[in-house]
LUMFI-313596 format. One line per 8 residues: number of its first residue (from 0); their letters; for each residue z, y, x of C-alpha. Coordinates in Angstrom, 1 decimal. Last residue first. Layout:
<recs>
NUM) A) Z/Y/X  ...
</recs>
This chain:
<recs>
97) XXXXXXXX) 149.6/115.3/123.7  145.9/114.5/123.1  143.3/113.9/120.9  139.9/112.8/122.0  137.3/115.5/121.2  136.2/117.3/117.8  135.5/120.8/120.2  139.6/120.7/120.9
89) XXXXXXXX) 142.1/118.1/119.6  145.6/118.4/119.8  148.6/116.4/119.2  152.3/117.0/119.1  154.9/113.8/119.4  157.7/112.2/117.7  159.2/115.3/115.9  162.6/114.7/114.3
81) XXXXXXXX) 163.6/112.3/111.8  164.9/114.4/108.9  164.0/118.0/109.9  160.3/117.9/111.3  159.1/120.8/113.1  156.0/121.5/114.9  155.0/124.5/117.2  151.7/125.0/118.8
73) XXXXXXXX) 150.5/127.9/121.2  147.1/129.0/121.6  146.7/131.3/124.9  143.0/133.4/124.8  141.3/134.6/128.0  140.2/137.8/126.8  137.4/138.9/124.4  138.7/137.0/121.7
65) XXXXXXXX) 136.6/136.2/118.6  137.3/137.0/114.7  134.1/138.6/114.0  134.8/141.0/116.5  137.5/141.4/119.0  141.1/140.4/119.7  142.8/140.3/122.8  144.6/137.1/123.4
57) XXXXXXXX) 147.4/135.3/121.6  146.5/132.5/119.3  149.8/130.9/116.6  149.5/127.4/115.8  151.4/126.2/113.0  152.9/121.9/112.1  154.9/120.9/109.6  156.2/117.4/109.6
49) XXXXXXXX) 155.4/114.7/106.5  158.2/115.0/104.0  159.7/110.9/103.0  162.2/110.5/105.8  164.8/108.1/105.4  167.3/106.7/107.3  169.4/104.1/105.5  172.9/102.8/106.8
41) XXXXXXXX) 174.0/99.8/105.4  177.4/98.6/103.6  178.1/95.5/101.7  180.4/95.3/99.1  181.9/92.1/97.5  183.8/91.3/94.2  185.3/88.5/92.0  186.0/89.4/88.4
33) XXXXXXXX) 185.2/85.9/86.6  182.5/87.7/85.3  181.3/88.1/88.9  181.0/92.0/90.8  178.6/93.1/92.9  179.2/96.5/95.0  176.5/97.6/97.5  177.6/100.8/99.6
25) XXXXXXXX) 174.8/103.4/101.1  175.8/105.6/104.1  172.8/108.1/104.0  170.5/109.6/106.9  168.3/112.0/105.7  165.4/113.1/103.1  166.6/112.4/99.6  168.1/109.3/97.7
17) XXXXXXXX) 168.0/108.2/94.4  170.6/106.2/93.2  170.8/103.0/90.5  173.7/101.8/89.2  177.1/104.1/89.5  179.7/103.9/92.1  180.7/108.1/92.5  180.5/109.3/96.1
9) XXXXXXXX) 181.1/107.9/99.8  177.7/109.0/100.9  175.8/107.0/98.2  177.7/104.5/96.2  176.1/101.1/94.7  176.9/99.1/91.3  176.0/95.3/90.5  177.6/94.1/87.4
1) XX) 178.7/90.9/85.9  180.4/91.1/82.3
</recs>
């Protein structure tokens, strides 16, 4: 009986896998009826959470949720499969920037 089989990360061969955010060495076994074999290996990045992203506003507070000081927003993002490309901002619906 043929049979096609793949490994995830060095572990068990078995036929199908699922894989989670990361980077993953992935092995591809086929085998003939006559018994012949290959494996091919690939690396697969994946990345399947979309980043988070906060902004925290310093400044001195007043009413009604307002600032009665010169006000400093500050943004943080965090992505940790891929990384963070790039942080954009847009004030008053204008352009967005980095």
């Amino acid at each position: 009986m043929a049979s096609a089989q793949v490994s995830v990360d060095n572990g068990a061969w078995q036929s199908s896998a699922t894989l989670l955010d990361g980077v993953h060495a992935v092995q591809f076994k086929s085998v003939d009826v006559a018994g012949n074999s290959t494996t091919v290996s690939k690396t697969i990045k994946l990345d399947i959470n979309a980043p988070s992203v906060s902004a925290s506003t310093v400044g001195t507070s007043g009413n009604a949720d307002w600032y009665i000081s010169q006000a400093t927003t500050t943004l943080t993002s965090n992505d940790s499969a891929s990384g963070i490309d790039r942080l954009e901002y847009s004030y008053n619906n204008g352009d967005w920037q980095t």
